[in-house]
C-alpha positions as CSV (number, residue, x, y, z in Angstrom):
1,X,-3.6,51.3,-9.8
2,X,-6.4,52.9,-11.9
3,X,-4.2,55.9,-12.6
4,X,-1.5,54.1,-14.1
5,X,-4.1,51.9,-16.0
6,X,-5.5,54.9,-17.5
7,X,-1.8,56.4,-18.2
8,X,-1.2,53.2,-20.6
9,X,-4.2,53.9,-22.4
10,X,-2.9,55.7,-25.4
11,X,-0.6,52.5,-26.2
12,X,-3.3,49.4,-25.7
13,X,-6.1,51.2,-26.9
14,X,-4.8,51.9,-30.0
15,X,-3.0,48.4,-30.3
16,X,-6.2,46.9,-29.1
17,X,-8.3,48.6,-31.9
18,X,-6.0,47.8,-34.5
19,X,-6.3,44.1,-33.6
20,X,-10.1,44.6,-34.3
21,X,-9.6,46.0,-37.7
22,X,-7.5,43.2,-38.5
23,X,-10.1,40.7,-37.5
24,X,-12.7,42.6,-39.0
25,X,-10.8,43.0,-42.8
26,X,-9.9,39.2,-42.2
27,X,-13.4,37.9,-41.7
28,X,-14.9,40.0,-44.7
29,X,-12.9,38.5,-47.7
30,X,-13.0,35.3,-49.2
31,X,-14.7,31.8,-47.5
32,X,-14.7,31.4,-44.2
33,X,-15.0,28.0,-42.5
34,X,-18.3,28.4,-40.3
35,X,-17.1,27.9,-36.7
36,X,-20.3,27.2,-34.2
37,X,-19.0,27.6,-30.7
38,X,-16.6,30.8,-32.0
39,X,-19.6,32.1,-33.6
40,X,-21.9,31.7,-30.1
41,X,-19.8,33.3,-28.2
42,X,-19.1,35.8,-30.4
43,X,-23.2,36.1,-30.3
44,X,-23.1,36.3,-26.7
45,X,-20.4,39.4,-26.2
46,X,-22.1,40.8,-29.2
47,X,-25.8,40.9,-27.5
48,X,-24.0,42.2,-24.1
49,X,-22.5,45.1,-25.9
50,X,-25.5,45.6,-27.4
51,X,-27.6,45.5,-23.5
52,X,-24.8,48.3,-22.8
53,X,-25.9,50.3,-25.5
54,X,-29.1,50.4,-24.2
55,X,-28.5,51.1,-20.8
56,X,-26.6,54.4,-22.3
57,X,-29.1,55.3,-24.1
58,X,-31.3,55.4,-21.2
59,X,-29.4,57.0,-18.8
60,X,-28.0,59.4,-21.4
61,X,-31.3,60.2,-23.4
62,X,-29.7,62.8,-25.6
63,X,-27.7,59.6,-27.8
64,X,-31.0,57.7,-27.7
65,X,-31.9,59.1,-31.4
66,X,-28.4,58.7,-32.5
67,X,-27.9,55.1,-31.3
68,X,-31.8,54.0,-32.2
69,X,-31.0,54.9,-36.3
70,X,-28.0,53.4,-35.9
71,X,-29.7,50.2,-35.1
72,X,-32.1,50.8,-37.6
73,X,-29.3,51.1,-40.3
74,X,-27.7,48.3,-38.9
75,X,-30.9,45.9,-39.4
76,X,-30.7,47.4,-42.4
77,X,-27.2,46.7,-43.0
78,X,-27.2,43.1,-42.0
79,X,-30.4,42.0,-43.6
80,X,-28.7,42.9,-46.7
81,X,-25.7,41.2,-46.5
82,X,-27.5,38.5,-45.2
83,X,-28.8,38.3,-49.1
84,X,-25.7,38.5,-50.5
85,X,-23.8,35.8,-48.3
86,X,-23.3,32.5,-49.9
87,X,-23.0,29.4,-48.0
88,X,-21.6,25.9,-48.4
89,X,-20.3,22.7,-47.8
90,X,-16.9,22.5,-49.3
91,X,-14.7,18.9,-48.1
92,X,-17.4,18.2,-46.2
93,X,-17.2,21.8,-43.9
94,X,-19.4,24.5,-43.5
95,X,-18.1,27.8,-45.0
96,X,-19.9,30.9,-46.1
97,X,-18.7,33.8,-48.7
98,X,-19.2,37.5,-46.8
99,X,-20.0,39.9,-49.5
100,X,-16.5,42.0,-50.0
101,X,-18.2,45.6,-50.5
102,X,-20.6,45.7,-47.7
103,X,-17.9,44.3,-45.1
104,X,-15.4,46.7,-47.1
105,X,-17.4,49.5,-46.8
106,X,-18.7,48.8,-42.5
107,X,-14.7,48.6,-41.9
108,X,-14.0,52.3,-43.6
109,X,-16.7,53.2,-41.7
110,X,-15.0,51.8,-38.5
111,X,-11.3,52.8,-39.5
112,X,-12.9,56.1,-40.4
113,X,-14.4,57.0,-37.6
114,X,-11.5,55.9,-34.9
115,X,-8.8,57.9,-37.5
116,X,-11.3,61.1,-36.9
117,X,-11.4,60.9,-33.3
118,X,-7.3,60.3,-33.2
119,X,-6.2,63.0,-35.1
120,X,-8.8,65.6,-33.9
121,X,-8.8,64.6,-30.1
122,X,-5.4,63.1,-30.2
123,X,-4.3,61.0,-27.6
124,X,-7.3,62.2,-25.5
125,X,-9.9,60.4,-27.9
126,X,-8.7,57.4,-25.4
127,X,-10.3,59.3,-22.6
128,X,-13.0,61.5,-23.9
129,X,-16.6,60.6,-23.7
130,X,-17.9,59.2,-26.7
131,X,-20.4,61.1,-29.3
132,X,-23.3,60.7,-30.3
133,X,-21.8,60.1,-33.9
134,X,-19.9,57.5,-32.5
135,X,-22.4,56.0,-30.2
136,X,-24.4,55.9,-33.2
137,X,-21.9,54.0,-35.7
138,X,-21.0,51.8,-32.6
139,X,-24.9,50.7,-32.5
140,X,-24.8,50.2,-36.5
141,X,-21.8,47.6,-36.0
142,X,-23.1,46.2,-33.5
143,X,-26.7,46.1,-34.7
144,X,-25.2,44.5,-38.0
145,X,-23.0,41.9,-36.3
146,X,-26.3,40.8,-34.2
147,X,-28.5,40.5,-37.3
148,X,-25.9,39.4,-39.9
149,X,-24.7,36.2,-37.2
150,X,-28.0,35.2,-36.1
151,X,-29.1,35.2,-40.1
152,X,-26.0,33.1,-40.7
153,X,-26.7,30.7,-38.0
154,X,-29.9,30.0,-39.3
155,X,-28.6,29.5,-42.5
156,X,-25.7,27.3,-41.7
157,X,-28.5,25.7,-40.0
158,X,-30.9,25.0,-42.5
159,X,-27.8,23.7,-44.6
160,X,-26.8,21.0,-42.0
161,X,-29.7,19.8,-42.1
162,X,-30.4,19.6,-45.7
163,X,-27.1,17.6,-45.9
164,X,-28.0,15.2,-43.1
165,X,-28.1,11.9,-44.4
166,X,-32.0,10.2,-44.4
167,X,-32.2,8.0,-42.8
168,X,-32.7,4.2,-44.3
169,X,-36.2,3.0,-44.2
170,X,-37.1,0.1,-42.7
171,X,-37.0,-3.3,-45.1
172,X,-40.8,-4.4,-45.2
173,X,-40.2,-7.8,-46.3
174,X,-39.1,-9.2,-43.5
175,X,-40.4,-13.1,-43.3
């Protein structure tokens, strides 16, 4: 069964990374409602990957350097965007405006990087071990997606409760 998952690999892989790209160019223009339980789970598989990543690193010391300044750019990366991501209540919803240019430029990055591998590996990029170039930009994404949703929670947080209604003080003229 294993050999004839990995013989559909160079038709889901592909599909399945194109599906990413689409999500990713979707979620980087224009307002987005702020969804919490999509957003913590998306936190959760985010913070796995990013436990991976650090198992690899240690068992395969020779990415360590390459995936350590890619989280360092990705801090970086996030933190940044962080500043330049403007959040609101709109009808009474959450919703925040990504900056356009840094999610622009994070999903060439991404597009770039799987359109290298594909047309210099081929179909074999499905198969062959990853760099430490792409190790490296995974941990930047990655890195960036952990900093950039943790920032916005804390942000949509600090909004709901700035719009949370006081509540009434008690009448002190009671007889």
């Amino acid at each position: 069964m294993a050999s004839a998952f990995a013989s559909t690999a160079p038709y889901w892989v592909p599909a399945l990374s194109a599906l990413m790209v689409y999500r990713r160019i979707r979620r980087t223009f224009g307002v987005q409602p702020w969804r919490p339980v999509r957003s913590g789970i998306r936190l959760g598989i985010l913070a796995l990957v990013a436990c991976m990543l650090i198992v690899l690193a240690v068992v395969q010391p020779q990415l360590a350097l390459a995936m350590a300044v890619g989280a360092v750019l990705g801090v970086g990366v996030g933190l940044l965007a962080l500043k330049h991501t403007h959040v609101a209540i709109r009808d009474g919803r959450r919703v925040y405006t990504p900056n356009p240019w840094i999610g622009g430029a994070l999903t060439v990055l991404l597009v770039g990087r799987l359109a290298w591998r594909w047309t210099h590996d081929g179909l074999a990029a499905t198969q062959a071990a990853p760099s430490a170039l792409t190790l490296g930009l995974a941990a930047v994404l990655i890195v960036y997606s952990l900093v950039y949703l943790i920032g916005l929670m804390l942000q949509m947080r600090k909004l709901a409760s700035a719009q949370a209604p006081e509540p009434q003080a008690a009448d002190q003229t009671h007889p």
